[in-house]
NUTI-982063 format. One record per atom (N, C-alpha, C): residue number from 1; residue in one letter; atom name; z, x, y. Coordinates in steps of 0.02 Angstrom, whole numbers, plus 50000, padded with zeros to 5 digits. Layout:
{r NUM a CA {Z X Y}}
...
This chain:
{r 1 x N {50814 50497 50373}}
{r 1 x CA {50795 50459 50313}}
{r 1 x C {50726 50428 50325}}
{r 2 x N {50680 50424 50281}}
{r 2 x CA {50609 50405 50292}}
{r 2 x C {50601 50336 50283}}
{r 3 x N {50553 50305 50291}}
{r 3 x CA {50551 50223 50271}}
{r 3 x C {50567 50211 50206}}
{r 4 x N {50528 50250 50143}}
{r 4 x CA {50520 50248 50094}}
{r 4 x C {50603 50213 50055}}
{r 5 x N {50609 50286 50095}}
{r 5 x CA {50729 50287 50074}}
{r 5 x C {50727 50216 50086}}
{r 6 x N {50733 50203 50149}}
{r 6 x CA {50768 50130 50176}}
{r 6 x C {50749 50089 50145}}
{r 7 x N {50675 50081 50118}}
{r 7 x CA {50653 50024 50072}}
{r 7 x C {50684 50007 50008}}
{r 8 x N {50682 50076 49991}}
{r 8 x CA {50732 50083 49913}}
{r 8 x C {50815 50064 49957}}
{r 9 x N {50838 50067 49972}}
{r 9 x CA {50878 50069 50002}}
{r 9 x C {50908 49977 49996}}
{r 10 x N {50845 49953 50038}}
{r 10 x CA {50865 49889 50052}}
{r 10 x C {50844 49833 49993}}
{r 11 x N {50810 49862 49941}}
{r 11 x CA {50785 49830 49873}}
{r 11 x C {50832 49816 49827}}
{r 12 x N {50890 49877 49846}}
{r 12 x CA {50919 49887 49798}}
{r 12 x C {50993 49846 49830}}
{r 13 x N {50997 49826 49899}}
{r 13 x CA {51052 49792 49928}}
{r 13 x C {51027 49738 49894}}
{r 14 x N {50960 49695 49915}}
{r 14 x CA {50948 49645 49875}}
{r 14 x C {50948 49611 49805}}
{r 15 x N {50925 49651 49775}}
{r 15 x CA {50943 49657 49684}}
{r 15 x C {51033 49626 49689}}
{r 16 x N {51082 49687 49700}}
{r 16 x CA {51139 49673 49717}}
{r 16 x C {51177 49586 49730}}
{r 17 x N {51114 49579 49771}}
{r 17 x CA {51141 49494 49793}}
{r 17 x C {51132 49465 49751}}
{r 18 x N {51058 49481 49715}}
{r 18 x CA {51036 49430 49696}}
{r 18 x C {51094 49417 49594}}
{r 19 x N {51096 49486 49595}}
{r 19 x CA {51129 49462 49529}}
{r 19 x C {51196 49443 49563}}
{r 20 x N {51227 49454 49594}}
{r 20 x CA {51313 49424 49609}}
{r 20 x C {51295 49342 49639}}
{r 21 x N {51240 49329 49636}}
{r 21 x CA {51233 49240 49629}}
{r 21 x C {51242 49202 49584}}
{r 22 x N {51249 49148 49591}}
{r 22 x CA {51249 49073 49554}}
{r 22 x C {51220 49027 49590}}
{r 23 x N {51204 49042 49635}}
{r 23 x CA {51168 48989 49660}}
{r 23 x C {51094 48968 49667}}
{r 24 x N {51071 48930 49624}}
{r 24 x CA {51018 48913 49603}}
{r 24 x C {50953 48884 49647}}
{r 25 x N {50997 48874 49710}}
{r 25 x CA {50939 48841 49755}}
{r 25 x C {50910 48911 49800}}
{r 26 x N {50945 48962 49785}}
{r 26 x CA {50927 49041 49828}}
{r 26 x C {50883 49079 49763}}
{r 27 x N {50909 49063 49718}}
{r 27 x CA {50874 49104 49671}}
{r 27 x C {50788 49062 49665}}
{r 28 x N {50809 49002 49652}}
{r 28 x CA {50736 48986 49679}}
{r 28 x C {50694 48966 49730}}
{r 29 x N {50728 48976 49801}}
{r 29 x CA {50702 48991 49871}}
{r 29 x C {50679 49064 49842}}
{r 30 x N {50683 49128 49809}}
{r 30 x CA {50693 49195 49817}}
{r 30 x C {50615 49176 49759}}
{r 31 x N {50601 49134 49707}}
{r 31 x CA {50558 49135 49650}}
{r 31 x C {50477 49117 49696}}
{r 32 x N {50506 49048 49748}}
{r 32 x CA {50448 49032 49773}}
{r 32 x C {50422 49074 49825}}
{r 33 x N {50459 49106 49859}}
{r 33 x CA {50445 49164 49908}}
{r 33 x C {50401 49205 49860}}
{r 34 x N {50406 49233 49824}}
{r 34 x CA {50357 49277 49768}}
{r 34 x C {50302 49230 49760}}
{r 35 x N {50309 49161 49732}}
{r 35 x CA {50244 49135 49730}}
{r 35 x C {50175 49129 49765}}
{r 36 x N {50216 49116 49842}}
{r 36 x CA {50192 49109 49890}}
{r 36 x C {50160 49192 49908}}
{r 37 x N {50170 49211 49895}}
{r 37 x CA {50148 49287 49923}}
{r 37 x C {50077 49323 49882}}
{r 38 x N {50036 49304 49882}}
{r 38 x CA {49994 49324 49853}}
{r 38 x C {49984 49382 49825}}
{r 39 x N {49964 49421 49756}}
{r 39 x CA {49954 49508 49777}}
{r 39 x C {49890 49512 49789}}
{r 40 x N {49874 49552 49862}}
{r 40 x CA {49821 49569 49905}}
{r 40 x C {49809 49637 49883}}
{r 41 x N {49777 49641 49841}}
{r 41 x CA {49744 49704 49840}}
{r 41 x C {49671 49734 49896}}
{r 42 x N {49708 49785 49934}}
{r 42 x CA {49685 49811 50008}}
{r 42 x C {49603 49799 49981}}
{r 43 x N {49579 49830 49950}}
{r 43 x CA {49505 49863 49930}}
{r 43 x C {49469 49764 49965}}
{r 44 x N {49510 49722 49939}}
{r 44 x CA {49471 49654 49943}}
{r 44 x C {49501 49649 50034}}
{r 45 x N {49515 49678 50051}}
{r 45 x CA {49538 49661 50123}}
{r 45 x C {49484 49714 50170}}
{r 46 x N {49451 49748 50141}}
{r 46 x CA {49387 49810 50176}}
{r 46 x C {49335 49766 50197}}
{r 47 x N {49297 49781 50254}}
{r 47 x CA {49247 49747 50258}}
{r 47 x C {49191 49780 50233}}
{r 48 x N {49137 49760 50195}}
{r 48 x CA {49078 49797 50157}}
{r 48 x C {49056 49855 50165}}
{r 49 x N {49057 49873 50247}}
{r 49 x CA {49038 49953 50271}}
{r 49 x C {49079 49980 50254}}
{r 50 x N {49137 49971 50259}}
{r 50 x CA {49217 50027 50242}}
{r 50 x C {49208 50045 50171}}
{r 51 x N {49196 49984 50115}}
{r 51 x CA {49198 49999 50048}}
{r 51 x C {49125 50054 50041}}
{r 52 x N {49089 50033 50056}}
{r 52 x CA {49027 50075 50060}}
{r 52 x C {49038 50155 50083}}
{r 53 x N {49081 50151 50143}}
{r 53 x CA {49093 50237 50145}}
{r 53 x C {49139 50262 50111}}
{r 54 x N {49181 50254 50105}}
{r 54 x CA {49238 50260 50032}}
{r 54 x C {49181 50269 50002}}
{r 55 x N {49129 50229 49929}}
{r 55 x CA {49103 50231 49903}}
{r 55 x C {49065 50296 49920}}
{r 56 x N {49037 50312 49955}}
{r 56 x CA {48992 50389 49983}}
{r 56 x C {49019 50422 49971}}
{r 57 x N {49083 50436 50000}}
{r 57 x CA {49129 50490 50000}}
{r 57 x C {49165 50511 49921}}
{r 58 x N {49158 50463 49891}}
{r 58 x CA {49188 50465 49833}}
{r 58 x C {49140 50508 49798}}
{r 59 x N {49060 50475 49778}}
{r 59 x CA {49012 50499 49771}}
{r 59 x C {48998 50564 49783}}
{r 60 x N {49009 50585 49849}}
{r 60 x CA {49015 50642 49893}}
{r 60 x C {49062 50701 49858}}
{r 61 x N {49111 50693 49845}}
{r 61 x CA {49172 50718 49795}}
{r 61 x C {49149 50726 49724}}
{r 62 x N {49135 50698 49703}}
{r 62 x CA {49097 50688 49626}}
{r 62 x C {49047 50733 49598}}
{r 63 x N {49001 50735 49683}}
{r 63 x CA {48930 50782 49657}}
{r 63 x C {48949 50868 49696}}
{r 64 x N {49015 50867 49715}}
{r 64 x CA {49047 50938 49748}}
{r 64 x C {49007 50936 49819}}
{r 65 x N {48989 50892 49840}}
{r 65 x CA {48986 50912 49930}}
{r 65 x C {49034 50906 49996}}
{r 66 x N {49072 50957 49974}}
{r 66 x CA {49127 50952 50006}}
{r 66 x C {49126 51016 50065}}
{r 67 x N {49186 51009 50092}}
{r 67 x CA {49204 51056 50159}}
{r 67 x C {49268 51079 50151}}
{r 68 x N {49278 51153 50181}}
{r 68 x CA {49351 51145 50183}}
{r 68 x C {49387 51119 50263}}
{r 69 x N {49449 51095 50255}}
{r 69 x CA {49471 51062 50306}}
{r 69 x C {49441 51104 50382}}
{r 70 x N {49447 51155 50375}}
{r 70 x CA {49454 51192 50451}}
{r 70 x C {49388 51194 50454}}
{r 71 x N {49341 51212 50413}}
{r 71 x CA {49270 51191 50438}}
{r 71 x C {49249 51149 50461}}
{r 72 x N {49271 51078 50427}}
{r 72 x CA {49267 51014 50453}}
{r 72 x C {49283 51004 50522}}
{r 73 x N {49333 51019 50539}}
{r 73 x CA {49364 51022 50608}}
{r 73 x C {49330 51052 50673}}
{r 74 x N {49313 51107 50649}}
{r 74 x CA {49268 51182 50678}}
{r 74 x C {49220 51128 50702}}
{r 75 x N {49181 51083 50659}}
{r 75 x CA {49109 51049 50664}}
{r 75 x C {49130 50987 50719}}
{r 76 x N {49183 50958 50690}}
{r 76 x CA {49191 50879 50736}}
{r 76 x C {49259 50899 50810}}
{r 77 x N {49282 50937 50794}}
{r 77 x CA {49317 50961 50875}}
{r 77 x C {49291 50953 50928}}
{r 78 x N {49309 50917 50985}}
{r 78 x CA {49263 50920 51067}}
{r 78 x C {49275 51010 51080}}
């Protein structure tokens, strides 16, 4: 089973709990946990050079200067 499974897996144990509750001080321990969690979108977590080569490469893709994989390899292999 891959992570992915287990995640779905264990989302869906949780859901489970969370509706067979009544108890209001878990349901909102479970609300502020979300609050607290910021959404981090990765791209703001890159440091400027990283976004910048992404950015090339993207560029790079866009204007067709591309390789195929085994060439690539052929070139950067010891």
């Amino acid at each position: 089973m891959n992570d992915n499974m287990n995640i779905q897996a264990e989302k869906l144990k949780i859901m489970k709990m969370i509706l067979e509750t009544d108890n209001p001080k878990i349901l909102e321990s479970i609300t502020l946990l979300f609050k607290k969690e910021p959404a981090i979108d990765f791209w703001d977590t890159l440091q400027q050079d990283q976004k910048d080569d992404i950015m090339e490469g993207i560029n790079e893709i866009e204007n067709g200067d591309t390789m195929k994989y085994e060439e690539f390899m052929k070139k950067h292999r010891p």
